[in-house]
N, C-alpha and C positions, 0 to 999 in steps of 0.2 A: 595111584600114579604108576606110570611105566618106570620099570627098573632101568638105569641109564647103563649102567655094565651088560643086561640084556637087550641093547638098543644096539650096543657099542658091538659085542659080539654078533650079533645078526646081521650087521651092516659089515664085517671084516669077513664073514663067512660067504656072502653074497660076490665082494669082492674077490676073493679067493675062486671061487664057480666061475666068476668071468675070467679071472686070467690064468686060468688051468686051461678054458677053451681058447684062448689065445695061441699056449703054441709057442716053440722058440723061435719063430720066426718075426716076432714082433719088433718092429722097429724101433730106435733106440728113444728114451724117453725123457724128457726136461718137465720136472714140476716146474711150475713158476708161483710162488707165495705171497698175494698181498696182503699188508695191514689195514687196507682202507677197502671201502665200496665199488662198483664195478665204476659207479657214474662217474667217479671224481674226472676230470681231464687228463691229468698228471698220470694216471696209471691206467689211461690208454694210450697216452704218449708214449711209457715204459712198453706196455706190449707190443706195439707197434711197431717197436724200435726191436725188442729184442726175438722179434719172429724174425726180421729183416736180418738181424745178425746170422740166427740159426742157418737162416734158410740159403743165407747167400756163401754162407762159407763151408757146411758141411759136405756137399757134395752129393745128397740122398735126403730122401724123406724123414723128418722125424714127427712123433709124437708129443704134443706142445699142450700141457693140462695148467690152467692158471685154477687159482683157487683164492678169493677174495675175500676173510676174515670181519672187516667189519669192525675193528679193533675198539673203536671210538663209540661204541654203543654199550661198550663193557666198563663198568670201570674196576673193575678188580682184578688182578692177574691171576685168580683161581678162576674167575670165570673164560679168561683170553687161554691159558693152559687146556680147560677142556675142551673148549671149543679148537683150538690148533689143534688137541689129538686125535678130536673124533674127525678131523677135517683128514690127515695123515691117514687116519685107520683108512681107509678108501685105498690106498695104495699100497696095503700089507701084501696083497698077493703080485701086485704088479709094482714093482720097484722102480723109483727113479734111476735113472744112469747120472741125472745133473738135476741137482736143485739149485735154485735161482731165489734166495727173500730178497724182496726189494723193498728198501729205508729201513730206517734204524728203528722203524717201530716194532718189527719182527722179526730183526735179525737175531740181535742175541737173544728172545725170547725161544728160538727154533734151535739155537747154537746149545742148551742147554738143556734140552728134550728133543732129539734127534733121534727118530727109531731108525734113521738109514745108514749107519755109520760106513758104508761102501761105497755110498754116495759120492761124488763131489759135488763141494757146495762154491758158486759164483754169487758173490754177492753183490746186488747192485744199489747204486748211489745210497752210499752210507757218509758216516763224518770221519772222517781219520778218527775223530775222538772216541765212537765206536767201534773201529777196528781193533784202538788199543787196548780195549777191553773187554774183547775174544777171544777165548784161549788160540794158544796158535796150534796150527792142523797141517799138516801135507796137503790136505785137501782139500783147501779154502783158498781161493784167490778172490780178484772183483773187483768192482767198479765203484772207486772214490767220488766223497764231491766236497768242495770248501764253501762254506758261505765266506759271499765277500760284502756285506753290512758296510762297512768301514771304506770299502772305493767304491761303492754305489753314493753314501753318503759325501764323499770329498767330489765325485762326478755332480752332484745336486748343489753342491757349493759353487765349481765352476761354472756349469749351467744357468744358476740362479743366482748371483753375487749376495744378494740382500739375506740368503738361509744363515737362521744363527740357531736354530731350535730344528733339531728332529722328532717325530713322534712315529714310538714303533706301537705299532697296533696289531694286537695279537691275542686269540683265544684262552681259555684256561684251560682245555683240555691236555690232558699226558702227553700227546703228540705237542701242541702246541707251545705247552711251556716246556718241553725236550728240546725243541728247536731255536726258543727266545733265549735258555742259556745262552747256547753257542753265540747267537745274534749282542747279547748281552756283553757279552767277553770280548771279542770282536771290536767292537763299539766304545768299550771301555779305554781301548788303546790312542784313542782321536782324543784329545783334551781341546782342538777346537773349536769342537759343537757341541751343543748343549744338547741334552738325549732326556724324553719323557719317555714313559712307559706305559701303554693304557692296553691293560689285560683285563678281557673276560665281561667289556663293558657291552651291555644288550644292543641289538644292532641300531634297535631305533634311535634310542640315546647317541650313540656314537654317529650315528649321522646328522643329527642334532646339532654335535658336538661338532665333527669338523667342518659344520656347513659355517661354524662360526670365528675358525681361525683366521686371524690377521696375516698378512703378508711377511715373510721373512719363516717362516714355518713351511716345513715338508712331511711329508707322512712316509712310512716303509711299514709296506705291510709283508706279517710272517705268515700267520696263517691260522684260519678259525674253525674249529672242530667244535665246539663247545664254549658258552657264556657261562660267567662267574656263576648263575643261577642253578647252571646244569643243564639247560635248556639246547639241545642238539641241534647245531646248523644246519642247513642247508649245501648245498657246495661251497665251499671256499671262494670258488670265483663268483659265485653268484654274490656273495656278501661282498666281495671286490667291486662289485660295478655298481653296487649300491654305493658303498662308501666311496666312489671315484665320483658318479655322476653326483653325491651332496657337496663333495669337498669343496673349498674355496681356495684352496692351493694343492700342487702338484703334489704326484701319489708314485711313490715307487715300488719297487717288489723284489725279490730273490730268485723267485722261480721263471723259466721261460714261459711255463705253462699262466703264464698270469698277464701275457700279453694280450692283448684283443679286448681285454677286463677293464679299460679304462686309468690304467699303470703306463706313464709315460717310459720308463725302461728299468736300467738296474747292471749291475756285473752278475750274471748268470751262469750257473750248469747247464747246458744243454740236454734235456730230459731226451730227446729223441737220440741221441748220439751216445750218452750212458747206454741206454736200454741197446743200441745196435754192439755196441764197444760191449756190455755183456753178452750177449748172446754172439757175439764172434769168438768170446772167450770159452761158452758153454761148447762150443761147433769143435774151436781146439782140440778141447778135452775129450769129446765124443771121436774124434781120430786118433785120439791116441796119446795126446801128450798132458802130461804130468800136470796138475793143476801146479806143482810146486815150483816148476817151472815159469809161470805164469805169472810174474810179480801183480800185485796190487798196482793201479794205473786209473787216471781220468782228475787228480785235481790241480791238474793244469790246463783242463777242457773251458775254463771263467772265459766268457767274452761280454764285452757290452752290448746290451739289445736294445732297438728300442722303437716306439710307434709311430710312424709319421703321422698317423691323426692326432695324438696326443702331443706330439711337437710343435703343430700348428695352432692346438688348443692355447698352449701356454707361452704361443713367440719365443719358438727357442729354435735359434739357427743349426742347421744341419754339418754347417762349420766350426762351430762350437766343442760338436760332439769327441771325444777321448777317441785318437788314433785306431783306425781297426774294428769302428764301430758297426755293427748290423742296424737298416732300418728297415722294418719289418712295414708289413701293410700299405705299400707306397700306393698310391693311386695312379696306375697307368693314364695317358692319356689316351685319347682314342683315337688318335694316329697311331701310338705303340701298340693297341692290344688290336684293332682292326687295321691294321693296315696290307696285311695281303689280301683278304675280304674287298677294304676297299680298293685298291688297284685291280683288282680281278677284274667287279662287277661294274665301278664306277661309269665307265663308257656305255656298257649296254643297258644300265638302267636313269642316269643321273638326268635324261631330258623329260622323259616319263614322268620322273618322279616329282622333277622341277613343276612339272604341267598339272600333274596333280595337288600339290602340294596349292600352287595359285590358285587353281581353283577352289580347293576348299578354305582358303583361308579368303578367296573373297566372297564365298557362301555366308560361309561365318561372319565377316566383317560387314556386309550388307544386310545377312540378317541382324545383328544385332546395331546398325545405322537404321535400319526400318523400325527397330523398336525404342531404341532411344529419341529416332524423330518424332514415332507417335505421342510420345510421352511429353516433348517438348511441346510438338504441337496443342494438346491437349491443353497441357499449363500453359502456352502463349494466348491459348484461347480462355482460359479462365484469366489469366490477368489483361488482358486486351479488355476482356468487358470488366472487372474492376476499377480497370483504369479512367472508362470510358462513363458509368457512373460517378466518379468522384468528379466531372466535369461542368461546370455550373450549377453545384448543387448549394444548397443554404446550408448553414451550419446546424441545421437541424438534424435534415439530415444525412450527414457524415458516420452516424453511430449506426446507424441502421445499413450502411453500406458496409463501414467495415466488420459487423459481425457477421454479412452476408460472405464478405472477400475472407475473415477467419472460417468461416463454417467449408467453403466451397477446399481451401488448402488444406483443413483439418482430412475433409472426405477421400482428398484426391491423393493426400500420400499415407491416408489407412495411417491415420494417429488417431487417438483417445481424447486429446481437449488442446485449446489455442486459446492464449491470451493478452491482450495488449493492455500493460502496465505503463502509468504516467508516474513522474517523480510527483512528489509533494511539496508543498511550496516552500516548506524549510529542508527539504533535501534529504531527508534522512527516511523516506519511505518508499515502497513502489505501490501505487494505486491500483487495482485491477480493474480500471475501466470499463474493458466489454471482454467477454467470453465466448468461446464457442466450445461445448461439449458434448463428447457422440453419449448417443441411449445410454441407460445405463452407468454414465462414469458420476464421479461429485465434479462439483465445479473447484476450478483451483483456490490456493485462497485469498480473501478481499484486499488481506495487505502483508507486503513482507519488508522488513524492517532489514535495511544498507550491512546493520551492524551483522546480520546472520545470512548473509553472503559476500565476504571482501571477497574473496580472492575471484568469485563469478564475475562480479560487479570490474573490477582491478580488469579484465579482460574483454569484456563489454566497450568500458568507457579507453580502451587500445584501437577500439573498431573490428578486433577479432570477432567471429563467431563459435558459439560455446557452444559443443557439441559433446555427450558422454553417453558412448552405447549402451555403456554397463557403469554402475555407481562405484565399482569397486576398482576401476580406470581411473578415477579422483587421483590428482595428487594428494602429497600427504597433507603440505596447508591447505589441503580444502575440507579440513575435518567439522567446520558448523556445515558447509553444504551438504556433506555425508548426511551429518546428523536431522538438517530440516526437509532431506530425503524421505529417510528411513519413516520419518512422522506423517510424510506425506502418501509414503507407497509408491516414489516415483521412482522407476528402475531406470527412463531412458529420459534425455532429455535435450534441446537446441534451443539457443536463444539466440536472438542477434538486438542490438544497441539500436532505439526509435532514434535519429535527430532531426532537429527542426533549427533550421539555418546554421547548422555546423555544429550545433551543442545537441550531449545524449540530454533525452527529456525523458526515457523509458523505454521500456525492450517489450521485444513480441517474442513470446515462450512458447515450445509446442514441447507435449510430453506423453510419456507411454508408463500406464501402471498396469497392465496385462502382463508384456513381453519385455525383453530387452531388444533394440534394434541398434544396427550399424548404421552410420551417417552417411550417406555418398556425396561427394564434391556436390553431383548433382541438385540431389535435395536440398544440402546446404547454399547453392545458389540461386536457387528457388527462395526460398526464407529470405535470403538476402534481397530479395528482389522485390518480393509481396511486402519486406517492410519497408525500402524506400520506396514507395508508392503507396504507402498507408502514411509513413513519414512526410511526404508530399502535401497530402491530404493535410494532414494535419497543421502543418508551415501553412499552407495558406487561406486555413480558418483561421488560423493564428492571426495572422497578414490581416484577414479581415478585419476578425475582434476589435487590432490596435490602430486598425486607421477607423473603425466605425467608434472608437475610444478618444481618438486623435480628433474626429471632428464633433464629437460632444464636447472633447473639453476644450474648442476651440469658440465651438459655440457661446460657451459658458462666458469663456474668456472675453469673445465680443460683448458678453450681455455685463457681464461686470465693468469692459471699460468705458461701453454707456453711461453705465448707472453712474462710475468715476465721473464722466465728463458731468453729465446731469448735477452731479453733488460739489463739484469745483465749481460750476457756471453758477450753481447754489449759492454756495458758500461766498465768490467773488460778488454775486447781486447783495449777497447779505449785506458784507463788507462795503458797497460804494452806497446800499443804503440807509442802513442803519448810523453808519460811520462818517465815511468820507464827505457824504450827501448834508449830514445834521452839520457835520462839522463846517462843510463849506457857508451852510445857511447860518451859523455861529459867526463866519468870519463877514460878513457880508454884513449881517446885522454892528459887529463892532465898526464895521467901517462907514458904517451911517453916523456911528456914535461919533467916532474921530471927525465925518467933515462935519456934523453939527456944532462941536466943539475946537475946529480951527476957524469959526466965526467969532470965536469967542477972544476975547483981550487976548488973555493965556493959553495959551494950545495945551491941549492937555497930552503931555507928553508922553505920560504914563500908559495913555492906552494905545497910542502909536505901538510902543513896544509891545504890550501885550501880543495888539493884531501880528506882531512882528513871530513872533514865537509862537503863535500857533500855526502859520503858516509852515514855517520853518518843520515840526510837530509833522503837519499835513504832509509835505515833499515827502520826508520820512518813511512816512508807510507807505507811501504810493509807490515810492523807491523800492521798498520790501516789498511788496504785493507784487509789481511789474518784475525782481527777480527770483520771485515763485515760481514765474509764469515761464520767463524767461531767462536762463544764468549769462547775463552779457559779461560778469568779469571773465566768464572764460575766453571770451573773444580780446579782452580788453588789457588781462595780464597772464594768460593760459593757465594750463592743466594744474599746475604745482602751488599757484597762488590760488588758484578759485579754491583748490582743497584745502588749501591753507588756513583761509578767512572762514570756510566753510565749519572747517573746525572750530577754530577761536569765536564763533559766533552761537556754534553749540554749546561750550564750554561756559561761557559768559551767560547766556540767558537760561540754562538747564542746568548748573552747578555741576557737569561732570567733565571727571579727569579724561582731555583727549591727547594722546600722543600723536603726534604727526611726523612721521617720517621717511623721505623720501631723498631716492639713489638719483645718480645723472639721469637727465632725461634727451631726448632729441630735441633739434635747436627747436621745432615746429609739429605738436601734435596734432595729426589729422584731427579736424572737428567731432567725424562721429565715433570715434576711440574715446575722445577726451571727454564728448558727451556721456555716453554708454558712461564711462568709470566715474564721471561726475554723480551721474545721478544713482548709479547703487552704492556710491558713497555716500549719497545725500536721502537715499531710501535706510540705507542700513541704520546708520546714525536717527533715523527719526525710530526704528523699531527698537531700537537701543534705549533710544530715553523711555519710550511710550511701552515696552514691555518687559524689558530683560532684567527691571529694577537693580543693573549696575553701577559701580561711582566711579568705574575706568573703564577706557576704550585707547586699542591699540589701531592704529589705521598705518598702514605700509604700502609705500610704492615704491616699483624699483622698473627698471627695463636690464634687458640686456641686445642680442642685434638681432633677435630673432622674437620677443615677446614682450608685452607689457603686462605686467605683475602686480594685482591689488589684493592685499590680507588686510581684512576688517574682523577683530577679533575682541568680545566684548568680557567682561569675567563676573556676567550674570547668573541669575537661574536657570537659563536654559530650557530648552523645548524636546520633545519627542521628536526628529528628524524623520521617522517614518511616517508616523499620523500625522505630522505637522505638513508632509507633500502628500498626503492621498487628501487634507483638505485644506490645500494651500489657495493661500488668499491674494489679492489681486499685488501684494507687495514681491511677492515670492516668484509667481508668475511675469509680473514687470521685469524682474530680473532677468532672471533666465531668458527671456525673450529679446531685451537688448542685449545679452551676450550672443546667442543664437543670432541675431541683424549682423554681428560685426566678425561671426566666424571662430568666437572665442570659446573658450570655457567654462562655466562655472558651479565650483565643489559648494555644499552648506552641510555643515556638518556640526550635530548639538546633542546634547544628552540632558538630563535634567540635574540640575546641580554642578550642573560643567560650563556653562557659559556656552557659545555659539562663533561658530568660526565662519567667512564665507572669504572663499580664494578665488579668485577673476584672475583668468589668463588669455590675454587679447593676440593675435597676431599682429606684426606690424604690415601694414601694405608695403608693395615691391616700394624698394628706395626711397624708406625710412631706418636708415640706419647710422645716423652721424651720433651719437649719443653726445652728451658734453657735460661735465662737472658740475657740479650744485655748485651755486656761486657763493 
């Protein structure tokens, strides 16, 4: 290794050579000493400032040598000693007239190894607290500074009402925790805010960190040189504007240099105004006067700074702001910063330009009306002929057009696959019907279950259309949709809601597993369009299906109320002759018997009566049979009574319990009201005995001025209500069809083991409304 004393002397002697050819006529000379790097900001503000001083107050040319240490790369002060000496050795032959350390990171380091003791030394922005603890010199004056922590913080309390916590955030290096003292102390004096302290924490971490503070928190940053690990920063400001642009609350600072860094302001030294205010003091001395002369001066230089970008970041009025305040970075208007520009040239240029400017913007706006008309045109002409096949076509086929109309929108807006999904018939599925997919892709898949897309579906059945460039655009509840993404490969995707007479029946999907794509209004009104008219399509196969449904089971219906008539005309031939026919040839034959025996002495009296009582027998049934056929008590004592007897007739010949109970009625019920509720009183009541094997039956009637009211409710075994109407028999169908004649209602509604309910709700015709009290 090189000998460091033979480095040291070889470089003093070299020095020495040059300024022997110097010469006494060498201009007067100011070291200037930094403890940090040339880059920092801060100590090019300092030189900036105190060339500005020198140069404006001395009168002559000087000699201005900075020498930048680096302090912060050392951690040992045997290592910062040699390095300041051999930095000095350089000026052995050529003498400062004024040295200048500037901060307290070098000061009393240089105050205590000074080979220039003819020197005068200026020292700039130090702490009083480091002045006090430099010996005292004739030949030391300089430039002070205060940290003001404590009315930057009480300034962030007015500014922000809600601050109750500060956080200083600050490095671990020498410099950094030299300075968080002071900051510390300071600080300690406020008992109204509550004060954290986060030193030396790695940068990543801390922007982690403050990205996560809640409101009512501020941060004040001092300054990072070094992390608790050792690990050497970057510039200070640079880790400033990281930690500003994570924050989630306002960020303050001490220095002026820390403005522009995303620090909304602070009570500040003036770094340019020290460095001028020393170097006006270095210029004094180089004329002539005393540094002792020269009091110590600058910490009364604090003003409050601060950034108009960052005031607008955090809504904080510029009225708000502490008396006296500076706002830095304002954004002129462009009236203010051109306004002699524009009064100059405005008139000789402003019609030109006007002319120009129409022109190209109607370049522009026509070409791009020529390309978006293309584009319509195009799709108006792909849905013009979709439209125009789904026109008289059988329901056959419909499938084969709409994977033609899927295939032709797949091509035309350059997607990967299209699919039109139907619900399932209990609702909890989507069917994938038909598909269309380009070369190469999978088809999507066959079914996707309600439960593993709410929140798609929830927007669907709004009539929104669901549109997701990128999957990572999801809101947060849409975390099954993420997830039946991610399984599917699909990065992009649009759906819109199929409905067929106002209700969603299923949605048409189009999707991208290649790329992620953007939605445009356009495309998405496009989709919108191609699925109301697949929608369409679909309504009125629908339409077909249930009137080519409607007139099979109407058919059916005639052929059933045939086969009825057929089997009553039956039944009633049985009855007049098996029955009525023998019986009448019974009576006919007794009545030979009687006049052959009113020849006789004694009339036989006995069989007078007989004939008498079987006649009587005979009327009876005929009387029954003819009101099978026809109910005349309704004509004879209306609605309330025919249901009455109707009852007690069931009750009496079928052993079961019937309740009968009815509300006022009107003085006069229309016939075919009273008919309709007669007879599905008098149907129900027979499917009551003949299936429900019940031993009570509730029957109710009521009106009020706007309907008439029949619940027939029996508390039997009970039926399947679904299977029981998909093969519903000509009693069920009778019904429902006399209420449908008279404009009414009616519910039937059973389960097995629950007995069977049926509710009739009639209107009344205009000007039936006198109601009147059960008598």
């Amino acid at each position: 290794m090189v000998n460091a004393g033979f480095v040291l002397s070889l470089l003093a002697g070299i020095v020495c050579l040059d300024g022997v050819a110097a010469g006494p006529a060498d201009p007067p000379r100011v070291l200037v000493l930094y403890s940090q790097r040339r880059e920092l900001p801060v100590n090019q503000q300092w030189e900036r400032g105190i060339r500005e001083g020198v140069e404006a107050n001395l009168g002559k040319p000087a000699a201005i040598d900075s020498e930048y240490l680096d302090f912060h790369r050392l951690e040992k002060d045997e290592e910062r000693k040699e390095l300041l000496d051999l930095v000095l050795s350089k000026y052995q032959a050529i003498k400062p007239d004024v040295i200048i350390p500037v901060h307290d990171g070098i000061a009393g380091l240089f105050v205590r190894q000074n080979p220039f003791p003819d020197a005068a030394v200026v020292f700039c922005s130090i702490l009083e607290q480091t002045r006090d603890q430099l010996p005292h010199s004739p030949k030391m004056t300089g430039v002070l500074y205060r940290f003001d922590p404590r009315r930057t913080v009480q300034c962030a309390r007015r500014l922000i009402p809600s601050t109750h916590t500060a956080i200083v955030i600050s490095g671990s290096g020498e410099a950094d925790l030299f300075l968080l003292e002071a900051i510390r102390a300071d600080l300690s004096l406020d008992e109204e805010i509550q004060c954290e302290y986060w030193t030396g924490i790695p940068i990543d971490t801390l922007c982690d960190r403050v990205s996560q503070l809640p409101p009512g928190h501020v941060i004040v940053f001092n300054s990072y040189m070094r992390d608790r690990g050792g690990e050497i920063s970057t510039v200070p400001r640079d880790v400033l504007k990281r930690i500003s642009s994570a924050s989630s609350v306002p960020v303050f600072a001490l220095y002026d240099t820390m403005l522009g860094a995303g620090i909304v302001g602070g009570c500040m030294p003036p770094v340019d105004e020290q460095g001028r205010l020393a170097g006006e003091m270095a210029a004094r001395i180089l004329r002539g006067e005393s540094p002792e002369d020269i009091p110590f001066t600058g910490t009364s230089m604090n003003r409050f700074l601060f950034d108009w970008t960052q005031l607008r970041r955090w809504g904080i009025r510029e009225k708000d702001l502490p008396p006296g305040s500076v706002v830095l970075f304002r954004q002129p208007t462009v009236w203010e910063e051109y306004r002699g520009y524009v009064i100059a040239g405005a008139m000789a240029v402003v019609l030109q330009s006007l002319l120009i400017m129409g022109l190209l913007v109607n370049r522009r706006k026509r070409r791009r009306a020529e390309r978006a008309l293309a584009e319509q045109l195009q799709f108006e002409t792909i849905l013009s002929d979709v439209s125009s096949r789904f026109v008289g076509i059988t329901s056959g086929a419909v499938v084969a057009q709409i994977e033609r109309a899927l295939a032709c929108i797949v091509e035309q807006l350059g997607l990967d696959r299209g699919a039109l999904f139907r619900l399932s018939e209990d609702g909890r599925e989507l069917l994938a019907n038909i598909t269309s997919v380009r070369a190469g892709e999978t088809p999507p898949p066959a079914v996707i279950r309600l439960d593993a897309i709410p929140w798609m579906w929830a927007q669907l059945t709004r009539g929104d259309v669901v549109h997701v460039s990128s999957m990572s655009d999801l809101p947060a509840d849409a975390v099954l949709e993420r997830d039946l993404a991610d399984r599917l490969g699909v990065k992009s995707v649009a759906a819109v809601a199929l409905q067929e007479n106002g209700e969603v029946s299923g949605m048409l999907a189009f999707g991208l597993r290649t790329h992620e794509q953007a939605w445009n209004e356009r495309v998405l009104q496009r989709i919108r369009l191609i699925s109301e008219v697949i929608g369409n399509a679909l309504s009125h196969i629908r339409a077909d299906e249930a009137l080519a449904a409607s007139r099979n089971e109407t058919r059916q219906l005639a052929g059933r109320i045939l086969t009825a008539q057929e089997d009553e005309r039956k039944r009633i031939a049985r009855e007049l002759h098996d029955d009525i026919s023998q019986r009448l040839a019974a009576g006919a034959i007794e009545a030979g018997k009687a006049e052959q025996e009113l020849t006789a002495p004694q009339p036989a009296r006995a069989a007078l009566a007989g004939l008498k009582q079987h006649l009587i027998a005979l009327s009876d049934d005929v009387h029954h049979l003819s009101r099978q056929l026809h109910p005349a008590i309704l004509d004879d004592l209306g609605l309330k009574d025919a249901l009455r007897a109707e009852c007690d007739r069931v009750a009496e010949r079928d052993r079961l319990a019937v309740n009968f109970r009815c509300g006022p009625l009107p003085a006069c019920v229309p016939r075919d009201l009273a008919l309709c509720v007669y007879r599905i009183a008098q149907e129900a009541l027979r499917n009551t005995v003949k299936h429900a094997q019940a031993d009570r039956v509730d029957l109710t009637l009521n009106a009020d001025m706007e309907f008439l009211d029949l619940e027939i409710r029996d508390f039997g075994c009970g039926f399947d209500s679904a299977a029981g109407r998909r093969s519903a028999g000509l009693g069920l169908a009778s019904m429902e069809e006399r209420v449908r004649l008279v404009g009414g209602e009616i519910l039937i509604s059973s389960n097995p083991g629950q007995g069977t309910s049926i509710q009739v709700r009639v209107p009344w015709p205009e000007g039936t409304n006198n109601i009147e009290d059960d008598p």
